[in-house]
N, C-alpha and C positions, 0 to 999 in steps of 0.2 A: 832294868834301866839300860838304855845308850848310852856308852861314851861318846861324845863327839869332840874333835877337836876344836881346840878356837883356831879363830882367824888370825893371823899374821898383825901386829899392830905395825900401825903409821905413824911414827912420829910429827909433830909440828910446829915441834919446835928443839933443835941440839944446839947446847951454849958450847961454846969456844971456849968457854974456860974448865979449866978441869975440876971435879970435886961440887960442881956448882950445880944444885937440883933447883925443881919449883917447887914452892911450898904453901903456895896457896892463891888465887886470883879470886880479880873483881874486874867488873865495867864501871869505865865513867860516864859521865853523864852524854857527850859523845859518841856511845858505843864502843868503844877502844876498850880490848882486854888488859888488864896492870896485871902481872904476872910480878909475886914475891919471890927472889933466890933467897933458896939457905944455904949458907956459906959466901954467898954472894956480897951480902950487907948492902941491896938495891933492889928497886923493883923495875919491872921495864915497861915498856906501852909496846903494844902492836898493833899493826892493821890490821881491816878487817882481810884484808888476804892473807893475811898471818905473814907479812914483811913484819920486819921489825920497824919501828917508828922509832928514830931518832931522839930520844927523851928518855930518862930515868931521873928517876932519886934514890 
């Protein structure tokens, strides 16, 4: 067998708060990913460019 290495990841998302991961997403009907924080207690909306979109709960 070959080791090989992985690739370098890319993040696409870093929260500004500390402590705060994803912990699970979905699309709406829109197309918009809703990304859940754990530790957060919200979920957030993004663009399709992966900006964030002005919206949570």
């Amino acid at each position: 067998m070959t080791r090989r290495k992985a690739p370098s990841r890319t993040s696409a998302y870093s929260s500004p708060w500390r402590g705060v991961v994803p912990d699970g997403c979905t699309i709406d009907t829109e197309g918009f990913p809703w990304v859940a924080l754990y530790e957060g207690s919200r979920a957030i909306r993004f663009s399709p460019e992966v900006k964030l979109v002005p919206r949570s709960i």
